[in-house]
KEVEXPA-899712 format. One record per atom (N, C-alpha, C): residue in three letters; atom name; x, y, z. Coordinates in Angstrom, 3 decimals. Each point is the difference from the previous one (the first is absolute). Example, Ala and Ser with C-alpha at 12.3 -4.5 7.8 and 13.67 -1.06 7.14 Angstrom:
SITE  residuo  atomo         X         Y         Z
SITE      ALA      N    13.190    -5.690     7.800
SITE      ALA     CA    -0.890     1.190     0.000
SITE      ALA      C     0.900     1.200     0.000
SITE      SER      N    -0.350     1.050    -0.720
SITE      SER     CA     0.820     1.190     0.060
SITE      SER      C    -0.770     1.090     0.730
end
This chain:
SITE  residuo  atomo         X         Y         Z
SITE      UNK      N     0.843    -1.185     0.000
SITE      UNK     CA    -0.843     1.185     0.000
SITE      UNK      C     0.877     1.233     0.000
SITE      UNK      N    -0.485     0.981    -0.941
SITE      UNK     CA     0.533     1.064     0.294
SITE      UNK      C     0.180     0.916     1.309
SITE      UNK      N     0.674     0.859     0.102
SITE      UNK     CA    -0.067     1.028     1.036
SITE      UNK      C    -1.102     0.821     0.338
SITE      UNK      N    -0.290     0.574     1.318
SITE      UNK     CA    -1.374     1.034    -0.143
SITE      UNK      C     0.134     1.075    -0.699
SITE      UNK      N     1.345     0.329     0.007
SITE      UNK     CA     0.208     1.313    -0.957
SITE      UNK      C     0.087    -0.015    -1.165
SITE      UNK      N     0.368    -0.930    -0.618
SITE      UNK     CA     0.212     0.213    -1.863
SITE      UNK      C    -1.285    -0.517    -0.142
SITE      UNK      N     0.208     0.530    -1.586
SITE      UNK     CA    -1.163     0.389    -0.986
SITE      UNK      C     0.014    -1.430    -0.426
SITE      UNK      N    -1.185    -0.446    -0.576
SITE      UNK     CA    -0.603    -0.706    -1.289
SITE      UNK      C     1.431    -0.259    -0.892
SITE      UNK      N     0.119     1.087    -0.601
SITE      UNK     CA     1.104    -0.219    -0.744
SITE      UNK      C     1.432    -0.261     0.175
SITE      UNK      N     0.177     0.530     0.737
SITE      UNK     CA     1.094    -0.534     0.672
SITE      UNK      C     0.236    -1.331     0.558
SITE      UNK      N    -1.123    -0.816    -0.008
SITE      UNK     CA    -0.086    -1.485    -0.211
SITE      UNK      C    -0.002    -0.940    -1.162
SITE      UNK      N    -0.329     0.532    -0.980
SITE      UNK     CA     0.018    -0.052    -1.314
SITE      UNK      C     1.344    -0.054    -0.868
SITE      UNK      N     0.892     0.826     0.367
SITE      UNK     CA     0.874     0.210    -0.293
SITE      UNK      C     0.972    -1.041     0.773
SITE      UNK      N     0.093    -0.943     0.980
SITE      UNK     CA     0.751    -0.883     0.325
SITE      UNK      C    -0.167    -0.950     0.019
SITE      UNK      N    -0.935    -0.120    -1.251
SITE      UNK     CA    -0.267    -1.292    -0.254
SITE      UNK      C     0.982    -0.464    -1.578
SITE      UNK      N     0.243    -1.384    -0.013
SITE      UNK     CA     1.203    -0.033    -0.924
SITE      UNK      C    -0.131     0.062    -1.389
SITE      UNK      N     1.012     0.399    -0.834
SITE      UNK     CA    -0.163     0.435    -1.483
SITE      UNK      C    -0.647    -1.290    -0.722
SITE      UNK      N    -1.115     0.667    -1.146
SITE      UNK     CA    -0.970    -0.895    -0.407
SITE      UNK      C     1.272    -0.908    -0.999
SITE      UNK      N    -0.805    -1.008    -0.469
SITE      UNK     CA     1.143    -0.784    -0.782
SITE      UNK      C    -0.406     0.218    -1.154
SITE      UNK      N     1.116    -0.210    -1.463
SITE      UNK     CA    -0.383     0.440    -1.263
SITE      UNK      C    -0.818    -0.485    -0.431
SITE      UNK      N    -1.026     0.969    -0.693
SITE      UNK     CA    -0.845    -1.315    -1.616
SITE      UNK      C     0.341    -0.187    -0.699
SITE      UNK      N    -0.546    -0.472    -0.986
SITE      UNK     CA    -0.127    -0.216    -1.300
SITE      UNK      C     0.200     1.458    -0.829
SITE      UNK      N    -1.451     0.821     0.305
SITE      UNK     CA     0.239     1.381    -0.713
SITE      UNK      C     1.124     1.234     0.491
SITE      UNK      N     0.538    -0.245     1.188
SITE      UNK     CA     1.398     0.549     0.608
SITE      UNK      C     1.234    -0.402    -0.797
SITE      UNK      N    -0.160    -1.744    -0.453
SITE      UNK     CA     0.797    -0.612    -0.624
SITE      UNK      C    -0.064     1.043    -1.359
SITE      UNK      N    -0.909    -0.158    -0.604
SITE      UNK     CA    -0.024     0.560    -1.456
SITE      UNK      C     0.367     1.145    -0.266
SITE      UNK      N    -0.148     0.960     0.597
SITE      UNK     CA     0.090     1.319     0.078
SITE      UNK      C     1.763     0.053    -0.001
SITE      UNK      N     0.526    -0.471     1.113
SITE      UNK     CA     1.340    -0.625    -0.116
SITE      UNK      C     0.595    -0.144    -0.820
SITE      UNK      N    -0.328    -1.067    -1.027
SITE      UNK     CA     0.953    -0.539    -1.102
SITE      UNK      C    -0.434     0.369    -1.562
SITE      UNK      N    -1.281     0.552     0.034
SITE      UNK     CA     0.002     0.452    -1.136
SITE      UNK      C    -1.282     1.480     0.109
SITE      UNK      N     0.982     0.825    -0.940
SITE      UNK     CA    -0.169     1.126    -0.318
SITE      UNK      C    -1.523     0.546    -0.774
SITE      UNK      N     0.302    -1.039    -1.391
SITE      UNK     CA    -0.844    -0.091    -1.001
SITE      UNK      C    -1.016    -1.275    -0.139
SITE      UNK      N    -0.684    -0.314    -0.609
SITE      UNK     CA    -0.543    -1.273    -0.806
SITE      UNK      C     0.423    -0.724    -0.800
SITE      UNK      N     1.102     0.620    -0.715
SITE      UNK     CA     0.706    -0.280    -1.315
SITE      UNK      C     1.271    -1.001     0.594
SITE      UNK      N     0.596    -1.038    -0.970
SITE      UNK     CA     0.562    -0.941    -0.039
SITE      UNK      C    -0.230    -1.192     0.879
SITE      UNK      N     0.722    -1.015     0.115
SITE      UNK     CA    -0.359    -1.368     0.454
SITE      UNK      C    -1.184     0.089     0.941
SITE      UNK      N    -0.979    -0.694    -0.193
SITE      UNK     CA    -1.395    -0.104     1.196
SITE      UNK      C     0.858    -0.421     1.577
SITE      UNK      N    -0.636     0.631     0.670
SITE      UNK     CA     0.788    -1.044     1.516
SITE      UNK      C    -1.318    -0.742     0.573
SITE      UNK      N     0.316    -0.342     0.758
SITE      UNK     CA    -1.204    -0.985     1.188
SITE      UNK      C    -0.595     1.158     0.404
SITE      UNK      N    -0.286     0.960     0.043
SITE      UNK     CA    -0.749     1.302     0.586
SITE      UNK      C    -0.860     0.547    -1.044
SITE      UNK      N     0.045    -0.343    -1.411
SITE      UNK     CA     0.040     0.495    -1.338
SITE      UNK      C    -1.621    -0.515    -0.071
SITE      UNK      N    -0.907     0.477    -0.596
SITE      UNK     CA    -1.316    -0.579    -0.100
SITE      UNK      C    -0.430    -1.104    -0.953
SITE      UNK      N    -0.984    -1.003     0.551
SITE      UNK     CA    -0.074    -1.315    -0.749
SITE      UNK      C     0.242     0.423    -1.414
SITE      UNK      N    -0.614     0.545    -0.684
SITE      UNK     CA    -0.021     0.113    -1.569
SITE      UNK      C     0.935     0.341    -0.593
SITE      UNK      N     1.153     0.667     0.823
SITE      UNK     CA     1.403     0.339    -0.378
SITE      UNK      C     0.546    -0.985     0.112
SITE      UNK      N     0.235    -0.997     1.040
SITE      UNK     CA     0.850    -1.346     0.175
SITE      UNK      C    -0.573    -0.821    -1.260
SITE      UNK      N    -0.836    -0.189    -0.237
SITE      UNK     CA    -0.879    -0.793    -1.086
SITE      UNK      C     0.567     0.656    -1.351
SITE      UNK      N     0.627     0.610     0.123
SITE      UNK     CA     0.469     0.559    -1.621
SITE      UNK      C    -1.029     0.664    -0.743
SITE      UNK      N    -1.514     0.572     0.531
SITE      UNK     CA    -0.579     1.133    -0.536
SITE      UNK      C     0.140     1.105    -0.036
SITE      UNK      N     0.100     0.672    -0.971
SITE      UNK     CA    -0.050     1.990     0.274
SITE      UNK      C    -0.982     0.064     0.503
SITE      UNK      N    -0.643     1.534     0.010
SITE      UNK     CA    -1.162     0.195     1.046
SITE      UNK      C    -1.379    -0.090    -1.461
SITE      UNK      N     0.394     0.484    -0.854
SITE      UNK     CA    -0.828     0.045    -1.066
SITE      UNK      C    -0.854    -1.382    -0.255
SITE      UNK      N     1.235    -1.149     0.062
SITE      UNK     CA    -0.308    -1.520     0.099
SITE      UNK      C    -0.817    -0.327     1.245
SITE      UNK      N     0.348     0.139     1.005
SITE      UNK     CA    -1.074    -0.342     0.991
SITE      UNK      C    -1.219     0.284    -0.100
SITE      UNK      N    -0.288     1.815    -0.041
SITE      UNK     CA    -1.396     0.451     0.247
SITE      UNK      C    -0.346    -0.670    -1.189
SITE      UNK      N     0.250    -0.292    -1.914
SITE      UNK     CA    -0.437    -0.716    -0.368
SITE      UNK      C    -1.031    -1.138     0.564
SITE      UNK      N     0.961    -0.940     0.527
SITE      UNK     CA    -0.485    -1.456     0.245
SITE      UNK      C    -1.141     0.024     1.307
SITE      UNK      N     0.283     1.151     0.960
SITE      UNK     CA    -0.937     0.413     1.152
SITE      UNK      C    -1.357     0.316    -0.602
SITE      UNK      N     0.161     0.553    -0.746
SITE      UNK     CA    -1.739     1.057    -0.909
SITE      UNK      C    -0.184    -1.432    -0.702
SITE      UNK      N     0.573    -0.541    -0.749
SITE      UNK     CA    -0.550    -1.225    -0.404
SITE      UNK      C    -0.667    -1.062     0.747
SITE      UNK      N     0.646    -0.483     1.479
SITE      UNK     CA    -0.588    -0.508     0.575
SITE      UNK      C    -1.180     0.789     0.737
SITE      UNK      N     0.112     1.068     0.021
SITE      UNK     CA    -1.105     0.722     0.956
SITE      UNK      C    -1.300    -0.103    -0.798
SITE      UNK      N     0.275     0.258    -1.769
SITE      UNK     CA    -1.316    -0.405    -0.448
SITE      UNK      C    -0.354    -0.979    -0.348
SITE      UNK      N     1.025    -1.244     0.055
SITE      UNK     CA    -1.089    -1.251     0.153
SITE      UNK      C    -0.289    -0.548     0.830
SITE      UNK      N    -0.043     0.677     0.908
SITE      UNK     CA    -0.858    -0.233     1.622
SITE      UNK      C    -1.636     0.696     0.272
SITE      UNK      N    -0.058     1.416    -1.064
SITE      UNK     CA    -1.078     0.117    -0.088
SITE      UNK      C    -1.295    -0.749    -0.547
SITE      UNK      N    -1.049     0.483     0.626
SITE      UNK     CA    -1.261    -0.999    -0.451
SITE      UNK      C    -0.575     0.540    -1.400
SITE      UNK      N    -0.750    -0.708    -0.302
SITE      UNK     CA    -0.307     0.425    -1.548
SITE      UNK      C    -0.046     1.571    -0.423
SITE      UNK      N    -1.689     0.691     0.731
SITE      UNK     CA     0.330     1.233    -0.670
SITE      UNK      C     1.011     0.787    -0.399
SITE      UNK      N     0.509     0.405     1.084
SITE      UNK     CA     1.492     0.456     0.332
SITE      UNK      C     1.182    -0.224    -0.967
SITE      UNK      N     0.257    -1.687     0.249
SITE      UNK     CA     0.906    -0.718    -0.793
SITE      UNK      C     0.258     0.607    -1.822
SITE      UNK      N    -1.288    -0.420    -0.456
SITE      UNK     CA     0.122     0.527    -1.363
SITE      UNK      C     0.410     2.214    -0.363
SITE      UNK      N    -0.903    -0.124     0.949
SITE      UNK     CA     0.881     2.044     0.120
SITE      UNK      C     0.912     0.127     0.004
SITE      UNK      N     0.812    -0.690     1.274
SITE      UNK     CA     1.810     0.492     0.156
SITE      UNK      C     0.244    -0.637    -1.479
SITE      UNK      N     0.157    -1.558    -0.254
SITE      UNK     CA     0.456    -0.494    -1.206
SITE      UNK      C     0.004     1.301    -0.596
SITE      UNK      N    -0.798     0.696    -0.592
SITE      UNK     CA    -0.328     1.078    -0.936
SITE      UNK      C     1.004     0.963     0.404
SITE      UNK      N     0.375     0.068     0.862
SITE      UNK     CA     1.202     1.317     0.024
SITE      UNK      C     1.311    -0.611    -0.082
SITE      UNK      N     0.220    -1.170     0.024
SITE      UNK     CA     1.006    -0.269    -0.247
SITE      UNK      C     1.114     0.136    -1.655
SITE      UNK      N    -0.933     0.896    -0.748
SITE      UNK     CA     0.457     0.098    -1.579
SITE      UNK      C     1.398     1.051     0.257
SITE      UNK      N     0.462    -0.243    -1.227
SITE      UNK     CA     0.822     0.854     0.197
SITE      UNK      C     0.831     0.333    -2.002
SITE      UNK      N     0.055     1.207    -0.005
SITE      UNK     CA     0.423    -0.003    -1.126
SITE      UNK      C     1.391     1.383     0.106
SITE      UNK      N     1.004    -0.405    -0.477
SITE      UNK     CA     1.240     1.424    -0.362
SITE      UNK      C     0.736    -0.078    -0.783
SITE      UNK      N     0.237     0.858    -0.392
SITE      UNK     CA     1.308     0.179    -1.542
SITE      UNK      C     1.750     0.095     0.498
SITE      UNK      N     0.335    -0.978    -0.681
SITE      UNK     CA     1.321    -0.421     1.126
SITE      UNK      C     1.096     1.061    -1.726
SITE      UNK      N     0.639     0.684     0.792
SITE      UNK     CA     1.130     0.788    -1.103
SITE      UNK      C     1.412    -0.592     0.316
SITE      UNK      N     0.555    -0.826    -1.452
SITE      UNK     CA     1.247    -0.210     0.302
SITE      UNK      C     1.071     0.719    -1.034
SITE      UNK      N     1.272     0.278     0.669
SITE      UNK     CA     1.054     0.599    -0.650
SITE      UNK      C     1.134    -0.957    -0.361
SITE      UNK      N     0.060     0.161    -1.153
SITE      UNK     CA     1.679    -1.104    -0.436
SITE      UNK      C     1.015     1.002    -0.929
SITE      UNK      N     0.972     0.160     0.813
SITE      UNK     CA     1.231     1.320    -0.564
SITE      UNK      C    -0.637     1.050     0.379
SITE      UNK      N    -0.658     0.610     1.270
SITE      UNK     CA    -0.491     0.872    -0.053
SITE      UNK      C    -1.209     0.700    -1.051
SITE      UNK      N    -0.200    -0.597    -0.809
SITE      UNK     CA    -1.707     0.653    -1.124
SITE      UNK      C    -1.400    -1.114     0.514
SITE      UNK      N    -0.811     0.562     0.089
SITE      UNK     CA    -1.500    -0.404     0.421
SITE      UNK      C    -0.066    -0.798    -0.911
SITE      UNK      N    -0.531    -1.562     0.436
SITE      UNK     CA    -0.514    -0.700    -1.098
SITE      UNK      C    -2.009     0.176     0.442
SITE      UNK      N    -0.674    -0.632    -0.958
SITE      UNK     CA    -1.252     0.258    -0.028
SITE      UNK      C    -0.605    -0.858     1.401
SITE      UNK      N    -0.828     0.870     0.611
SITE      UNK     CA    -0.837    -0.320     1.306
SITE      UNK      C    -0.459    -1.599    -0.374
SITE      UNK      N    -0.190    -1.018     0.788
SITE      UNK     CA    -0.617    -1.009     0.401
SITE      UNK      C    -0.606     0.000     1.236
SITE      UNK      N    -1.620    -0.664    -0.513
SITE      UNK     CA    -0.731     0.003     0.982
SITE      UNK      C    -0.611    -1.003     0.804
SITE      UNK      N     0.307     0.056     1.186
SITE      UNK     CA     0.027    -1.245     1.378
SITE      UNK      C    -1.675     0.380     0.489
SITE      UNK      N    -0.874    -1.155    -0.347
SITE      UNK     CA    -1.023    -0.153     0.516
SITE      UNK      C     0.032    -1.628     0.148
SITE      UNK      N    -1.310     0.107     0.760
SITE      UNK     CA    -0.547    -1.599     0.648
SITE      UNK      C    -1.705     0.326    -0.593
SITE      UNK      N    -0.277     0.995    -0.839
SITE      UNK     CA    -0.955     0.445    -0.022
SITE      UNK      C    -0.959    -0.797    -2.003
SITE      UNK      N    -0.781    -0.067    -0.410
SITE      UNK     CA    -0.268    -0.399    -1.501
SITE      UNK      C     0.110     1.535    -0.923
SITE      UNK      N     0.480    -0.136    -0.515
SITE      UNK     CA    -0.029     1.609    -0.950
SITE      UNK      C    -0.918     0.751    -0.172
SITE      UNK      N    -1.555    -0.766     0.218
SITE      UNK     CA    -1.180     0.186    -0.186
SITE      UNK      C     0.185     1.496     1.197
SITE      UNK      N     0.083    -0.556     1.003
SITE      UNK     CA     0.016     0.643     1.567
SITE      UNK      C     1.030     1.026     0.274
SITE      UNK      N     0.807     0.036    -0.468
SITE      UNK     CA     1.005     1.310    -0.020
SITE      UNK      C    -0.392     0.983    -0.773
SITE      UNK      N     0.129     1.198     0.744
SITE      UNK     CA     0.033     1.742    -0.502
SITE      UNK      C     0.925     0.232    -0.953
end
């Protein structure tokens, strides 16, 4: 038990230094996100996904968990159409276009 005279805190304070975590650990040894994943590093990074790749496969599973109405809606946003520009020697070659969409359905 403490003394009658000290404070609250002053009990607090002699109690012994907390021991490291995990996120104490991390903070520690790495700076950035970038290069080798460590054991601290998040599942989808150890797994060899970018983040682009994960939320992919996440929204995919999230909508085939929905029940019908629903189900067929999200499906529906999942289209996607863009004009990919590539350069060889530096001069623009002609746009190609990345859809999942029928030609019918593109703008």
């Amino acid at each position: 038990m403490a003394p009658a005279n000290s404070s609250p805190r002053a009990a607090c304070s002699e109690q012994p230094p907390r021991k490291a975590t995990a996120h104490s650990a991390l903070h520690r040894t790495s700076k950035t996100m970038s290069g080798a994943p460590s054991r601290f590093s998040s599942f989808w990074r150890r797994s060899g996904l970018n983040y682009l790749e994960m939320i992919t496969v996440a929204s995919t599973s999230m909508r085939q968990c929905l029940k019908e109405p629903l189900r067929t809606e999200a499906l529906g946003r999942t289209s996607y159409a863009f004009r990919e520009f590539k350069f060889e020697n530096g001069v623009e070659q002609p746009p190609e276009t990345v859809s999942n969409m029928p030609d019918a359905e593109r703008d």
